[in-house]
BAFI-511247 format. One record per residue (C-alpha): residue in three letters; chain; z, y, x. Coordinates in steps of 0.05 Angstrom, whole numbers, plus 5000, padded with zeros to 4 digits. Each point is the difference from the previous one (the first is absolute). Last residue first. Layout:
+------+-------+------+------+------+
| rest | kette |   c3 |   c2 |   c1 |
+------+-------+------+------+------+
|  ALA |     A |    Z |    Y |    X |
...
+------+-------+------+------+------+
This chain:
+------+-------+------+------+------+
| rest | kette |   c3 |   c2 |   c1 |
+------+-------+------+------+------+
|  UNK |     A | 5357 | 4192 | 5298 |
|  UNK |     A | 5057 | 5008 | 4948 |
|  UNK |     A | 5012 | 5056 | 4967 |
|  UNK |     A | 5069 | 5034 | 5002 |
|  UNK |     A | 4964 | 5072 | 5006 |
|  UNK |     A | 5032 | 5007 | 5067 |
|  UNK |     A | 4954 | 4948 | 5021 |
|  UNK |     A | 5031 | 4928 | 5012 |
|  UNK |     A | 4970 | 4941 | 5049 |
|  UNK |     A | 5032 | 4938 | 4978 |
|  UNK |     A | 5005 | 4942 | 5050 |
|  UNK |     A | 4986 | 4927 | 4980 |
|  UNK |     A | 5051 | 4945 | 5014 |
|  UNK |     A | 4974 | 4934 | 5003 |
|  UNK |     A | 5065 | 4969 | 5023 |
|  UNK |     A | 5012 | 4992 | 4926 |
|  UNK |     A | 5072 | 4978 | 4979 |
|  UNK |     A | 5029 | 5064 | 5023 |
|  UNK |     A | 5029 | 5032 | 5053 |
|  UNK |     A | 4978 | 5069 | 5014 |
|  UNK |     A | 4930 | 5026 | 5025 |
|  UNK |     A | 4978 | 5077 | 5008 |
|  UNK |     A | 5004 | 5048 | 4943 |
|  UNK |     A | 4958 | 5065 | 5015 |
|  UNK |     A | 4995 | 5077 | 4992 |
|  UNK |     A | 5059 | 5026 | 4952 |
|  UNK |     A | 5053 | 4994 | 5031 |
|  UNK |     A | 4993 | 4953 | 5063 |
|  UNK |     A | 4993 | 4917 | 4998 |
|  UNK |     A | 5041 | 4943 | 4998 |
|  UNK |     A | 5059 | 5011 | 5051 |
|  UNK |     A | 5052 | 4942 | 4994 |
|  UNK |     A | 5073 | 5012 | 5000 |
|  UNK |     A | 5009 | 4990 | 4925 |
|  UNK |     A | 4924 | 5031 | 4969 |
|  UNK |     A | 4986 | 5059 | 5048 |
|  UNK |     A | 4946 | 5056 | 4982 |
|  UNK |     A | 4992 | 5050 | 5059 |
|  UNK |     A | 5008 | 5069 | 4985 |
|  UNK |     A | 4939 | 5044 | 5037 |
|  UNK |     A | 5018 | 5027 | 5069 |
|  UNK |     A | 4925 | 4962 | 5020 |
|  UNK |     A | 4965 | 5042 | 4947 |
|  UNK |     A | 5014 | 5061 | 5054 |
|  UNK |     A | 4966 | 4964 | 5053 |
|  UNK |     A | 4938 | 5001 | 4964 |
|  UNK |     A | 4971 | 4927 | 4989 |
|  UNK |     A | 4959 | 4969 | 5057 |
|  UNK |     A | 5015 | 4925 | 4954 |
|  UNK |     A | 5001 | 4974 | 5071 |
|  UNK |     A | 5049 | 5045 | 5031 |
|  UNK |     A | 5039 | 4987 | 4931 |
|  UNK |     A | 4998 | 4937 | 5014 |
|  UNK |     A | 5025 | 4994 | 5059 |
|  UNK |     A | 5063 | 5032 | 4987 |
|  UNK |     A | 5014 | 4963 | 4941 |
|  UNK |     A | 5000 | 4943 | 5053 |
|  UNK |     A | 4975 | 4932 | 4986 |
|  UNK |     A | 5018 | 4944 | 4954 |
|  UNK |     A | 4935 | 4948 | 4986 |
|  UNK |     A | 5010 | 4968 | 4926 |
|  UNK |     A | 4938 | 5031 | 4967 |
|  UNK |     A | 5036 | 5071 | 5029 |
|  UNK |     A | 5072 | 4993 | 5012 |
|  UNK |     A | 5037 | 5073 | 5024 |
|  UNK |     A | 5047 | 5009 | 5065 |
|  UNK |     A | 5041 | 5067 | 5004 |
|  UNK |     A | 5014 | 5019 | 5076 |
|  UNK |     A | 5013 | 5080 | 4974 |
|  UNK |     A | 5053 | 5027 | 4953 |
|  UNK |     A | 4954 | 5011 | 4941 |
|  UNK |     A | 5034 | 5036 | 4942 |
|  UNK |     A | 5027 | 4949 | 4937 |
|  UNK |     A | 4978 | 4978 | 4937 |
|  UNK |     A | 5038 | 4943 | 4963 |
|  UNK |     A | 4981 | 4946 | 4961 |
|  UNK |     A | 5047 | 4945 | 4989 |
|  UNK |     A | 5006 | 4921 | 5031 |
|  UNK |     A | 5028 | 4949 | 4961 |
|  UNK |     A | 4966 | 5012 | 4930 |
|  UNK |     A | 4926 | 5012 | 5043 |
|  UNK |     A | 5009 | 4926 | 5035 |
|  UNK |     A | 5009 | 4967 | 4936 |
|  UNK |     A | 4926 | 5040 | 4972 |
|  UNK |     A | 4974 | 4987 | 5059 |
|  UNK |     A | 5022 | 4919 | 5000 |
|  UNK |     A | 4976 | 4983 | 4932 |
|  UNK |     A | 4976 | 5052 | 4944 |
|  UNK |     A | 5015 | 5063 | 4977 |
|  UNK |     A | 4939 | 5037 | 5046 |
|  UNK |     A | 5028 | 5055 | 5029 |
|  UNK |     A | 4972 | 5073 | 4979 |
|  UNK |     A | 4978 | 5042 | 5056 |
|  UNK |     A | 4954 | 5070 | 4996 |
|  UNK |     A | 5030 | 5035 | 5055 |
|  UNK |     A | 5033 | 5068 | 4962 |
|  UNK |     A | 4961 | 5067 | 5031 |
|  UNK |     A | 5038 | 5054 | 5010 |
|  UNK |     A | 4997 | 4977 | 5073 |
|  UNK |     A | 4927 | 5016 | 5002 |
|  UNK |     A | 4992 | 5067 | 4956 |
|  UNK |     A | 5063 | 5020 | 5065 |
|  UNK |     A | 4961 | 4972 | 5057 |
|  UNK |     A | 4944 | 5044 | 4985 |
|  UNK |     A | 4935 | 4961 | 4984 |
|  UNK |     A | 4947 | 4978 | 5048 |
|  UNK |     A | 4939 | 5025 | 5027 |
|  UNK |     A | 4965 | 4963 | 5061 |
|  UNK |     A | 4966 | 5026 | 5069 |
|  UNK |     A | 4983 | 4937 | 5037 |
|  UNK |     A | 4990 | 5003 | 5074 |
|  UNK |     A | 5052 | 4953 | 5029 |
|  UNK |     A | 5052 | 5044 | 4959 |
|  UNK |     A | 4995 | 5055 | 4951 |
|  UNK |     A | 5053 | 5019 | 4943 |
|  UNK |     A | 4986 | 5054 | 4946 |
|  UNK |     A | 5055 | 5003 | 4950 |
|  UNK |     A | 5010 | 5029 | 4930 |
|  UNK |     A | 5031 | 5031 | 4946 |
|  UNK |     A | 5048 | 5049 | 5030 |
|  UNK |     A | 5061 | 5022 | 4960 |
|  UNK |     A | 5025 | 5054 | 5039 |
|  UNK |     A | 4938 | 5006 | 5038 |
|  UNK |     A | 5002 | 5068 | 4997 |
|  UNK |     A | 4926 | 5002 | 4989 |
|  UNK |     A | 5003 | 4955 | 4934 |
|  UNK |     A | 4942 | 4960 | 4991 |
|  UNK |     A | 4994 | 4957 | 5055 |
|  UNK |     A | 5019 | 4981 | 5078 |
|  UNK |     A | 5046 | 4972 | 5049 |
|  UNK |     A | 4965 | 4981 | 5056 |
|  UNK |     A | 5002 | 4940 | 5052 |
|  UNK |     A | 4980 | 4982 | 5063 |
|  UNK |     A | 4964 | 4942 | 5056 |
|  UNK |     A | 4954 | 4999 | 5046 |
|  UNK |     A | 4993 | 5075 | 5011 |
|  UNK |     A | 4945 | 5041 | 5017 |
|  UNK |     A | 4952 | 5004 | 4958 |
|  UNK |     A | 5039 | 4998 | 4941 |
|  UNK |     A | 5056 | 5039 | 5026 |
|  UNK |     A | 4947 | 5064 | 5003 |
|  UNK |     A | 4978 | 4983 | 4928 |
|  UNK |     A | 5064 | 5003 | 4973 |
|  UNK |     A | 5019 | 5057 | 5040 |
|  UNK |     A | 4936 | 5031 | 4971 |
|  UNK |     A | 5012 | 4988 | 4925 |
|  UNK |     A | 5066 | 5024 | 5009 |
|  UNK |     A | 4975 | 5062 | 5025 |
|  UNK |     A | 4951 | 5001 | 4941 |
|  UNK |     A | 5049 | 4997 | 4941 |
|  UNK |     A | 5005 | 4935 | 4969 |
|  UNK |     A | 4974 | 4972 | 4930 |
|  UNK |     A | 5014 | 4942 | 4980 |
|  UNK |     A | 4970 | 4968 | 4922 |
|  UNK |     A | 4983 | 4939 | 5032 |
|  UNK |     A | 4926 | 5027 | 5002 |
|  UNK |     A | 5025 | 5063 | 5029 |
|  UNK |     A | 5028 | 4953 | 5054 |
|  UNK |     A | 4920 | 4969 | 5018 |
|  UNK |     A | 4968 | 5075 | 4988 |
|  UNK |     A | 5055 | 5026 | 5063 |
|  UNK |     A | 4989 | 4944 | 5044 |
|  UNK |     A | 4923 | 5007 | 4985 |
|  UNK |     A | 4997 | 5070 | 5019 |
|  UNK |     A | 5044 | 4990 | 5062 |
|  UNK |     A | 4957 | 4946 | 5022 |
|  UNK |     A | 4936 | 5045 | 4997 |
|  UNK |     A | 5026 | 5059 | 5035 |
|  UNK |     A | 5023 | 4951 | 5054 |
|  UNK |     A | 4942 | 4966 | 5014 |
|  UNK |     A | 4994 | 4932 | 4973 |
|  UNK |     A | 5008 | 4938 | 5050 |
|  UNK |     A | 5074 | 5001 | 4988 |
|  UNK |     A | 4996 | 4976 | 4926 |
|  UNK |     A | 4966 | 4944 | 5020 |
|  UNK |     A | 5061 | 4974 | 5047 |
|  UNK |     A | 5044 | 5035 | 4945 |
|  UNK |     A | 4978 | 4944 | 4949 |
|  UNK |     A | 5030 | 5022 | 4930 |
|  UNK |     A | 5047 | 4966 | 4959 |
|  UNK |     A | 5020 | 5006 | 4928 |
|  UNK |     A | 5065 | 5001 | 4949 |
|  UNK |     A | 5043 | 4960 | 5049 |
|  UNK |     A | 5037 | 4939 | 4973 |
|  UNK |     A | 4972 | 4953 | 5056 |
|  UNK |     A | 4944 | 5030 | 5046 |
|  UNK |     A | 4933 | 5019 | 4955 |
|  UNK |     A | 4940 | 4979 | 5013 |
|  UNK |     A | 4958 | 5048 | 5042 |
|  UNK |     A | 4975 | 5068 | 4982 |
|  UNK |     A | 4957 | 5039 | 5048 |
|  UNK |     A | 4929 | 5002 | 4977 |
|  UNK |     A | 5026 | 5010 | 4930 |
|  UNK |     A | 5032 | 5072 | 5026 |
|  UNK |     A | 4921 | 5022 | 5014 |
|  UNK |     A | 4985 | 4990 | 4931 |
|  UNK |     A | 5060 | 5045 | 4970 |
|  UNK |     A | 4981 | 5042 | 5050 |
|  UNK |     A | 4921 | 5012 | 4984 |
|  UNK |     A | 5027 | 5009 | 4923 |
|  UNK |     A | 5049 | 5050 | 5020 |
|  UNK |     A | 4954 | 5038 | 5040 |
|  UNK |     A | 4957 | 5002 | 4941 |
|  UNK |     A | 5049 | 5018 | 4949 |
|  UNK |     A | 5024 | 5048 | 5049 |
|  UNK |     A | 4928 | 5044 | 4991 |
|  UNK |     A | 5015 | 5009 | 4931 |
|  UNK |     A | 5062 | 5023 | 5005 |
|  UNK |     A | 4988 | 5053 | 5055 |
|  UNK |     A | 4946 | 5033 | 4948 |
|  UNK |     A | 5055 | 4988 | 4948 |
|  UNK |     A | 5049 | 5040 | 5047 |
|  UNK |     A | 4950 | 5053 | 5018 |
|  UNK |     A | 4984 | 5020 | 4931 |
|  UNK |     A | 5073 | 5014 | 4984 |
|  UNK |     A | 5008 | 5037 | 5074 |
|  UNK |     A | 4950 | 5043 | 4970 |
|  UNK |     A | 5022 | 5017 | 4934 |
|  UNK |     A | 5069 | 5017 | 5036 |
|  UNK |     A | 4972 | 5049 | 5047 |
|  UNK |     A | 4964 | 5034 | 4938 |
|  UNK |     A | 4998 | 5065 | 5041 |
|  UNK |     A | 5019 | 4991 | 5082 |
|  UNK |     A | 5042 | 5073 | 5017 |
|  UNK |     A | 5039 | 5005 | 4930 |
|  UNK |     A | 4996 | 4928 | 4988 |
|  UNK |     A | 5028 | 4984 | 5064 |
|  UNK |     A | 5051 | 5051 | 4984 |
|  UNK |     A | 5013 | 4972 | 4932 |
|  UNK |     A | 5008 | 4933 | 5028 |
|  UNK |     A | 5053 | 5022 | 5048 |
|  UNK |     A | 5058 | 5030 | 4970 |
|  UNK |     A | 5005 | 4982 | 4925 |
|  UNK |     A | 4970 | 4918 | 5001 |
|  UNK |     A | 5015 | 4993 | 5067 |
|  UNK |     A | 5068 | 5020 | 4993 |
|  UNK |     A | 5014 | 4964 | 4933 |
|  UNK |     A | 4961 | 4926 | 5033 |
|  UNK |     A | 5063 | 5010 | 5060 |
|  UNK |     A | 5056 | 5029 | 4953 |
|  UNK |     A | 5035 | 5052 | 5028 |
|  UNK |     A | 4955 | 5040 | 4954 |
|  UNK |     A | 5033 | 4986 | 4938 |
|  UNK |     A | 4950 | 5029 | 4961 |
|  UNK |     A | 4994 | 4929 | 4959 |
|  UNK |     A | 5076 | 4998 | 4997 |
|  UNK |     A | 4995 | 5044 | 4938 |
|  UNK |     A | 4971 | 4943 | 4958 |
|  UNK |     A | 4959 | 5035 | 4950 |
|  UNK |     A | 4992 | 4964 | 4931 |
|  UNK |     A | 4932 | 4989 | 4959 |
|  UNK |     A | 4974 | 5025 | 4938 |
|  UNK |     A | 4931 | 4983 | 4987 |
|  UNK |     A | 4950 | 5047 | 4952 |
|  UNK |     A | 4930 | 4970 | 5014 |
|  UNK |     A | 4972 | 5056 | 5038 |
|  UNK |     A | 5056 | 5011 | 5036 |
|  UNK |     A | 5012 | 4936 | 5030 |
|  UNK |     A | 4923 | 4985 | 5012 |
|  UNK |     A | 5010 | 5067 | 5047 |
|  UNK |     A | 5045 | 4974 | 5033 |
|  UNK |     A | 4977 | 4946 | 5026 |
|  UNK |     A | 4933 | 5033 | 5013 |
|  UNK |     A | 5041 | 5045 | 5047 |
|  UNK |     A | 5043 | 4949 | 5028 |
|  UNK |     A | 4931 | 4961 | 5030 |
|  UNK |     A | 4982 | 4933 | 4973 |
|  UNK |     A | 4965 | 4951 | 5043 |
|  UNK |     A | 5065 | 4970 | 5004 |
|  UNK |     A | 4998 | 4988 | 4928 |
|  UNK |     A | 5002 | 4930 | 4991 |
|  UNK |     A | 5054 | 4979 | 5041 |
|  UNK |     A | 5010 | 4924 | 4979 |
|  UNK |     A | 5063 | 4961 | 5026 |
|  UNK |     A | 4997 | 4921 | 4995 |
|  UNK |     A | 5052 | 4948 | 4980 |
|  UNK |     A | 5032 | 4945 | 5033 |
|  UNK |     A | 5026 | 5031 | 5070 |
|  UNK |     A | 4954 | 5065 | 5008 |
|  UNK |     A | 4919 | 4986 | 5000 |
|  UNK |     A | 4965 | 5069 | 4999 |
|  UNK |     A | 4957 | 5036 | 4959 |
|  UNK |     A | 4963 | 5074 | 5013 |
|  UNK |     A | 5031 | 4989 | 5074 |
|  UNK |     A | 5041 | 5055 | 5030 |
|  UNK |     A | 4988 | 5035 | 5057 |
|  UNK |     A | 4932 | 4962 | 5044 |
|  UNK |     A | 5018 | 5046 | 5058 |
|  UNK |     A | 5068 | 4976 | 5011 |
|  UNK |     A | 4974 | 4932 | 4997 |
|  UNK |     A | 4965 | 5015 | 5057 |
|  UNK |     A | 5043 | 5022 | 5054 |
|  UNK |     A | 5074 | 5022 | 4980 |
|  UNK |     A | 5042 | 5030 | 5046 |
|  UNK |     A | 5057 | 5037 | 4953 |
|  UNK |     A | 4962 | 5068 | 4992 |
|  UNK |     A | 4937 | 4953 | 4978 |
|  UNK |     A | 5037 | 4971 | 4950 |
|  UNK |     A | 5031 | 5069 | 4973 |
|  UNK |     A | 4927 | 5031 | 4995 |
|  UNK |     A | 4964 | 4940 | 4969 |
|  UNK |     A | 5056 | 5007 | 4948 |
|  UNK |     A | 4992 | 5070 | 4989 |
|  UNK |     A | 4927 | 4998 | 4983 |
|  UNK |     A | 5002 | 4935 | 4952 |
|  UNK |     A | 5060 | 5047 | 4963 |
|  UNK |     A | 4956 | 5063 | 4998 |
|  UNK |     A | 4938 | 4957 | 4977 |
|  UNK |     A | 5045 | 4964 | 4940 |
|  UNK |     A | 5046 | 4945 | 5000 |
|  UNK |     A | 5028 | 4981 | 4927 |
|  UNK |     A | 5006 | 4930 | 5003 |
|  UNK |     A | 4983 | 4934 | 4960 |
|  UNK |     A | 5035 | 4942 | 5000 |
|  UNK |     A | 4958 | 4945 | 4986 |
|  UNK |     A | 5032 | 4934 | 4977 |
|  UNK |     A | 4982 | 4937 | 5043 |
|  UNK |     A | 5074 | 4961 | 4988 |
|  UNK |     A | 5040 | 5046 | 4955 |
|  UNK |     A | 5035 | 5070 | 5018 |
|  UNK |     A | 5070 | 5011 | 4986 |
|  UNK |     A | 5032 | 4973 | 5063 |
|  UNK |     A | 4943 | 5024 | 5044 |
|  UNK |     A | 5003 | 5071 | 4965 |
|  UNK |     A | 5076 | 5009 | 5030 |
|  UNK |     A | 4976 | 4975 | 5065 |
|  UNK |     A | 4948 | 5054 | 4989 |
|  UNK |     A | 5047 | 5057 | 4987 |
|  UNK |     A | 5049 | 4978 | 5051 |
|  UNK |     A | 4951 | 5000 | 5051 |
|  UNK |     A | 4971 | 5074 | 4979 |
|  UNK |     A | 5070 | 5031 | 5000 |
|  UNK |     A | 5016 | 4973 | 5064 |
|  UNK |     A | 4936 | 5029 | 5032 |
|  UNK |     A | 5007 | 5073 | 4969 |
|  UNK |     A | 5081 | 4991 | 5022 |
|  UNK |     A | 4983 | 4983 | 5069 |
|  UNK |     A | 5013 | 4939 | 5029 |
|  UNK |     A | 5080 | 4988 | 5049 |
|  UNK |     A | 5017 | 4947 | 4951 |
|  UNK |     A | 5075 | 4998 | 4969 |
|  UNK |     A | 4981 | 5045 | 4942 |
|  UNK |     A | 4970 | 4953 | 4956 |
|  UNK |     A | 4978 | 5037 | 4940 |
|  UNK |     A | 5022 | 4982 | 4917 |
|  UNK |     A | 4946 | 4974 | 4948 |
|  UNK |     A | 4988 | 5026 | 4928 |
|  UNK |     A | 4950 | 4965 | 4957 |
|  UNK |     A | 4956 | 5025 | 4949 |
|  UNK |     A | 4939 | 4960 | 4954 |
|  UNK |     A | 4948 | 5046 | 4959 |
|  UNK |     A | 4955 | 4971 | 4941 |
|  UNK |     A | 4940 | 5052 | 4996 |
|  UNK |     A | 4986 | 5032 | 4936 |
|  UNK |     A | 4991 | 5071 | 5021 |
|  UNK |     A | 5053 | 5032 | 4977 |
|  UNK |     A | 5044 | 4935 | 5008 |
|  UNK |     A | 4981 | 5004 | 5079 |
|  UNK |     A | 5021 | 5081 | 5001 |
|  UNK |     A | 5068 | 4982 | 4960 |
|  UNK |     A | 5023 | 4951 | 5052 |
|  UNK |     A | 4981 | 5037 | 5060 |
|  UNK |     A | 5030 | 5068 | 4976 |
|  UNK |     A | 5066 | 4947 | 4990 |
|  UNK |     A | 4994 | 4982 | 5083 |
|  UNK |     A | 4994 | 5061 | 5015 |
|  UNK |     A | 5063 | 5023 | 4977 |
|  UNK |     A | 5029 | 4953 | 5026 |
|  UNK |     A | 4977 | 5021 | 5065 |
|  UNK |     A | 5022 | 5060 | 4995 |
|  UNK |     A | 5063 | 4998 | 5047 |
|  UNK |     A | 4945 | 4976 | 5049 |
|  UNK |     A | 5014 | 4940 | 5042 |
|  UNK |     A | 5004 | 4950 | 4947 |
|  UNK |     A | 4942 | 4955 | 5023 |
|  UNK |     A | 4971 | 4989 | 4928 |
|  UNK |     A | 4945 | 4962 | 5004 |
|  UNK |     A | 4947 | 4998 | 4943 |
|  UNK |     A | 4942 | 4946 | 4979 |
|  UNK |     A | 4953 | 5028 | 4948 |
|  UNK |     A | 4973 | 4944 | 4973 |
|  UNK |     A | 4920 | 4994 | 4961 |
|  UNK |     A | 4966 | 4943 | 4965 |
|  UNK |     A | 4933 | 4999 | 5013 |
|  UNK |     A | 4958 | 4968 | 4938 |
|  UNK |     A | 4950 | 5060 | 4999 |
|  UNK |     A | 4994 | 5054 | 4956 |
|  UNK |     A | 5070 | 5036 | 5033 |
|  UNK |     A | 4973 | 4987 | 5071 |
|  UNK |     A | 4976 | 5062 | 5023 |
|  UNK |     A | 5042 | 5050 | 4957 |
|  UNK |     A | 5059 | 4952 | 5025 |
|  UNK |     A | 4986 | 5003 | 5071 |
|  UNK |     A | 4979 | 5070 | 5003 |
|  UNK |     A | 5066 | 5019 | 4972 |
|  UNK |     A | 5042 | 4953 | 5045 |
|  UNK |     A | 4958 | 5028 | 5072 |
|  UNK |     A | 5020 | 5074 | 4975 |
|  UNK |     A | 5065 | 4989 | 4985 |
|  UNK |     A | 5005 | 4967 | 5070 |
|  UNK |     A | 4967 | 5056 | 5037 |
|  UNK |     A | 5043 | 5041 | 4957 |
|  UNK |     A | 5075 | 4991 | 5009 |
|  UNK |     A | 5032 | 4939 | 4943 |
|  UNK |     A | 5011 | 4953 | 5051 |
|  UNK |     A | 4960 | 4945 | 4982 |
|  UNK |     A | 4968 | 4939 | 5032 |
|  UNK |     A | 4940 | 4976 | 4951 |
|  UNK |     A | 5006 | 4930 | 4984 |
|  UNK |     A | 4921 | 4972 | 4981 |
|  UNK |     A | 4994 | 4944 | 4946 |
|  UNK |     A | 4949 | 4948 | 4970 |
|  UNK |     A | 4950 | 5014 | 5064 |
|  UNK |     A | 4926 | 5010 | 4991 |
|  UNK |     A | 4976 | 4990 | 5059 |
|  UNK |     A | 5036 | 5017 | 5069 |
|  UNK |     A | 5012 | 5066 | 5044 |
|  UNK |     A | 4972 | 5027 | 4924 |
|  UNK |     A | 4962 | 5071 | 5008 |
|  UNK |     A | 5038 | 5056 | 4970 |
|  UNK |     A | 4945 | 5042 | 4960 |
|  UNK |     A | 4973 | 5063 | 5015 |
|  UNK |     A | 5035 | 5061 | 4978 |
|  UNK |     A | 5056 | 4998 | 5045 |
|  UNK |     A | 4941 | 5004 | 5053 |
|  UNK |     A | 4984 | 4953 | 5063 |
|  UNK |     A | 5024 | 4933 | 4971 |
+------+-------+------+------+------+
């Protein structure tokens, strides 16, 4: 959509219902009014979603002008309030957003669109504050008109849009919308662009904003290729994967590509997995990679890494992906004795119990004992997994929290071993 008064084009076909994320200001007012006028003679059901952070003494207040502007219009409108986490060292722009869409993932069903009220101005600002932090290309490329976000996706249909057309729709057709005074907070990062620089640049550089908007989908389109060429070029390194990691990659071919080239494909191979790392990581990671024989990284979504999600491990020249030792351990082993003959007496006599590995532990494989030790080495797992509980039944060690169950007594020497993903299916 390049005009309010064109029509919003679909990210998919015909779909039975579209959530509209509402605050009640006027970019979203705007976005919920075209929606319905839109979509009120077809079979779209419309929900206004809102989220009340309770920061403002108004926000109440808010909250009810919400209400009654969704039952003017016919629209079936949905509220929830949610509290901030103070004890994180984030902004309060970037703490407000994260609690706003974790509160949207709870509401939200499987493969709903969430659409957004982005505009030009906001598209603008963001490439702005991601290139300020040290972002390469994705900075450039803003925000995407959909994206994929946990089990839903998030639709920005107007940011093509400038604030001036915006406006302007909202005047023509009569909206009432609320002001949020902290938007001229300019201590705010996006505030003090928005107020202090942009109008300068547009002042000295006229339609500075129209132009950066044409330059990100110009810069979108030509990713879509490089993406493509990368996503083929990472299938010329992927080997089968080590136990219990996610994938593996072959550093020995890895190596042969220039370094430009492997630091694109590291970076499109974690983005894939839903990682993305900030580009000195990216090249300590690389640097260790060629070479060291051996190391680990804690990685994933969450750049504190207060709860990190994941772990790159490489060793004998295998890079592989594996999950944080904490998803792992939360994992229950997937064991249920047998009631029957001399397992299911050996069970009542002997307890399980989980305990911390002390070191010299011997496991049975198929009836041949050798060192936990040893296995792990040959397992390469991260050396964090090896800290993981260990799973005892008496005085006898049969397997490690949530990973494997190795032999115990029972009336079948034929024991087979039980691979387990963290998603307590079998393999």
């Amino acid at each position: 959509m390049c005009s309010l008064s064109e029509q919003i084009e679909l990210p998919f076909p015909q779909p039975n219902k579209i959530f509209v994320a509402f605050s009640g200001g006027k970019d979203s007012s705007v976005l919920l009014h075209k929606a319905v006028q839109q979509f009120q003679l077809l079979d779209v059901e419309i929900v206004a979603l809102h989220i009340n952070h309770q920061l403002n003494i108004n926000a109440n207040q808010w909250e009810a002008h919400c209400k009654d502007f969704c039952e003017s219009i016919g629209v079936i409108f949905y509220s929830q309030k949610i509290t901030l986490s103070q004890a994180t060292r984030k902004g309060l722009e970037r703490r407000a957003r994260e609690a706003r869409l974790d509160a949207f993932s709870n509401i939200l069903p499987k493969q709903a669109i969430l659409a957004l009220a982005h505009h030009q101005q906001d598209q603008a600002e963001t490439i702005f504050l991601k290139l300020l932090r040290g972002g390469g290309l994705n900075a450039l490329k803003g925000m995407s008109n959909l994206t994929p976000y946990k089990h839903f996706f998030l639709w920005r249909p107007m940011l093509s849009i400038s604030q001036e057309e915006i406006t302007k729709y909202a005047e023509k057709n009569h909206l009432t919308w609320v002001e949020d005074d902290s938007n001229t907070d300019v201590s705010l990062s996006r505030n003090y662009l928005r107020h202090k620089i942009f109008p300068k640049l547009e002042q000295k550089w006229p339609k500075t904003i129209k132009r950066l908007s044409n330059s990100v989908q110009q810069i979108n389109r030509e990713t879509v290729v490089l993406t493509r060429f990368l996503q083929q070029e990472i299938q010329n390194h992927i080997l089968d994967p080590r136990p219990f990691a996610k994938q593996s990659l072959s550093l020995e071919s890895l190596n042969l590509l220039p370094e430009s080239t492997r630091f694109l494909l590291l970076k499109q191979w974690l983005s894939e997995h839903q990682i993305q790392l900030l580009q000195p990581f990216l090249h300590e990671i690389l640097r260790q990679l060629k070479d060291a024989s051996c190391g680990e990284f804690v990685v994933g979504r969450d750049e504190e890494l207060k709860h990190p999600t994941e772990i790159l491990f490489f060793q004998k020249g295998v890079l592989s992906l594996y999950d944080s030792v904490d998803k792992v351990s939360a994992v229950e082993p997937l064991y249920q004795p047998k009631k029957n003959g001399e397992q299911d007496d050996w069970l009542l006599d002997n307890p399980l119990s989980i305990r911390t590995r002390t070191g010299g532990e011997i496991i049975t494989i198929n009836g041949h004992p050798q060192r936990l030790k040893s296995w792990y080495k040959k397992q390469m797992l991260p050396r964090s997994w090896r800290k993981l509980p260990l799973l005892y039944a008496g005085d006898k060690l049969i397997g490690v929290l949530g990973l494997i169950l190795f032999d115990f007594p029972s009336s079948n020497k034929e024991v087979e071993i039980r691979w387990v993903k963290t998603d307590k299916s079998t393999v």
